[in-house]
C-alpha positions as CSV (number, residue, x, y, z in Angstrom):
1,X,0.0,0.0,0.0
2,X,0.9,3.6,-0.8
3,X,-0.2,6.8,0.4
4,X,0.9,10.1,-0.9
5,X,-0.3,13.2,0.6
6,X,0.0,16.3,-2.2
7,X,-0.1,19.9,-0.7
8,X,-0.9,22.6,-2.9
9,X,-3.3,25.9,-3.8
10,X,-6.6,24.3,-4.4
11,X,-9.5,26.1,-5.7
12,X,-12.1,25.3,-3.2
13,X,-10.7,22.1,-1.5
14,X,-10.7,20.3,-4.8
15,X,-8.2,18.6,-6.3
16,X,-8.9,20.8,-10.0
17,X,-9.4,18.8,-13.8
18,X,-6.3,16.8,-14.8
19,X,-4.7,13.2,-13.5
20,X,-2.0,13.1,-10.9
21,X,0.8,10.8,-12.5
22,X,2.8,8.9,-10.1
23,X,6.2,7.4,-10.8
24,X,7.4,4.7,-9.2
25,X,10.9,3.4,-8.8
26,X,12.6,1.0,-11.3
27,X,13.0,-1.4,-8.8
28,X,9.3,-1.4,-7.8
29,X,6.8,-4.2,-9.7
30,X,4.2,-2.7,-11.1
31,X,1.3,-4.3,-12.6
32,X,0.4,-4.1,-16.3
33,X,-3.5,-2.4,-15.1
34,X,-4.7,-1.1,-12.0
35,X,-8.4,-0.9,-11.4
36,X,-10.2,2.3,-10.6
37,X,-11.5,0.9,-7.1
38,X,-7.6,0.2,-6.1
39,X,-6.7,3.5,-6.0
40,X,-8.5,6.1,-3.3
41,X,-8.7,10.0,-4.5
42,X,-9.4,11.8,-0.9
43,X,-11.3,9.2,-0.2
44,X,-13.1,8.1,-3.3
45,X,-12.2,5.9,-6.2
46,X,-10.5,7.0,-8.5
47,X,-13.2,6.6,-12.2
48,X,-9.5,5.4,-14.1
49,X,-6.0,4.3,-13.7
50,X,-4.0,4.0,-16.3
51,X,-0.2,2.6,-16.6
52,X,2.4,3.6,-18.6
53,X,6.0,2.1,-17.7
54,X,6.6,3.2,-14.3
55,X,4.2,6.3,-14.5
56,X,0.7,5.5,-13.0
57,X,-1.7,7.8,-14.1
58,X,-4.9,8.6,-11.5
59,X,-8.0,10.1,-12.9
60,X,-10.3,12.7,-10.7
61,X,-13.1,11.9,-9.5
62,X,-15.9,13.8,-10.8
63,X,-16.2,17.5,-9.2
64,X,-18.6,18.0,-5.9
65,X,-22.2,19.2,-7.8
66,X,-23.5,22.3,-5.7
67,X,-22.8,25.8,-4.9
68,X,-19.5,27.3,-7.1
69,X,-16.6,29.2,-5.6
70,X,-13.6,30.8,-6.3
71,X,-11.7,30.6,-3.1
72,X,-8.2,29.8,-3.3
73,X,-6.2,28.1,-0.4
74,X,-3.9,25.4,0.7
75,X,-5.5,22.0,0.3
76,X,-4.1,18.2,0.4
77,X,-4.8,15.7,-2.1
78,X,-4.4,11.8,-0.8
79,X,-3.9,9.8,-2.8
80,X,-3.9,5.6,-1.6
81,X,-3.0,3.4,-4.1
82,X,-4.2,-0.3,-1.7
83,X,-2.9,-3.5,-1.7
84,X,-5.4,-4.1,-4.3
85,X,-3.5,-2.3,-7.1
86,X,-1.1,-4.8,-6.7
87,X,2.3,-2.8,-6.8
88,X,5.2,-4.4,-5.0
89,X,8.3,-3.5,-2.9
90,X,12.0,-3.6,-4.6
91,X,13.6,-6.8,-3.8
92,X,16.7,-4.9,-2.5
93,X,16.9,-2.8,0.7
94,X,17.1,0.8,-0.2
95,X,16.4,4.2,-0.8
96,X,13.6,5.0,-3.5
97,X,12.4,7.7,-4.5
98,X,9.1,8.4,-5.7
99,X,7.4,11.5,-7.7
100,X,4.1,13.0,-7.9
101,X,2.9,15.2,-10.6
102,X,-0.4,17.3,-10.5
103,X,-1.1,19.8,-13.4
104,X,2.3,22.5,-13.3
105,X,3.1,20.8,-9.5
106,X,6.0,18.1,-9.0
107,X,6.2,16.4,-5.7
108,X,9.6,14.5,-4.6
109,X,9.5,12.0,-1.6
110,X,12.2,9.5,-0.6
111,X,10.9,6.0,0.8
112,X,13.6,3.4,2.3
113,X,12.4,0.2,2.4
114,X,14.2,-2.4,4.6
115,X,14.9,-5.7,4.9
């Protein structure tokens, strides 16, 4: 299981249009297809997931119908990719890193995975 937690301006607490694209380490397995259900958008399903190489692609869930704003603040975006999708650890004790892209924003995290 994964869980990356994006901070970044957010119009009205939500997440905006686009896919957040997460790359994984070389040394991680990654399936050939993850299903929508296996991967939680704060919360939700995600409605696709897509995989190219190492880059997993996470679609939006559909914006919250209702009353429109235009407020702009810090927000978080979780994303949980669960045991379900299926990725694995490297083999090899290590330092990984892993990165996070959503719209202009890059995110950078370092995971170590032991023995």
């Amino acid at each position: 299981m994964l869980t990356l937690k994006l901070r970044y301006d957010m119009t009205c607490g939500q997440p905006g249009a686009g896919k957040a694209v997460v790359t994984l380490p070389a040394a991680d397995v990654v399936p050939h297809g993850i299903d929508g259900a296996a991967v939680l958008v704060n919360g939700e399903p995600s409605p696709a997931v897509s995989i190219s190489g190492r880059d997993v692609s996470i679609a939006m869930p559909p914006k919250r119908p209702g009353v429109s704003c235009m407020s702009i603040g810090p927000g978080t975006l979780t994303l949980v990719l669960t045991r379900a999708a299926g990725l694995g650890n490297p083999a090899k004790a290590g330092t990984y890193a892993i990165l996070a892209r959503k719209n202009a924003a890059v995110f950078a995290a370092s995971v170590a995975i032991t023995a």
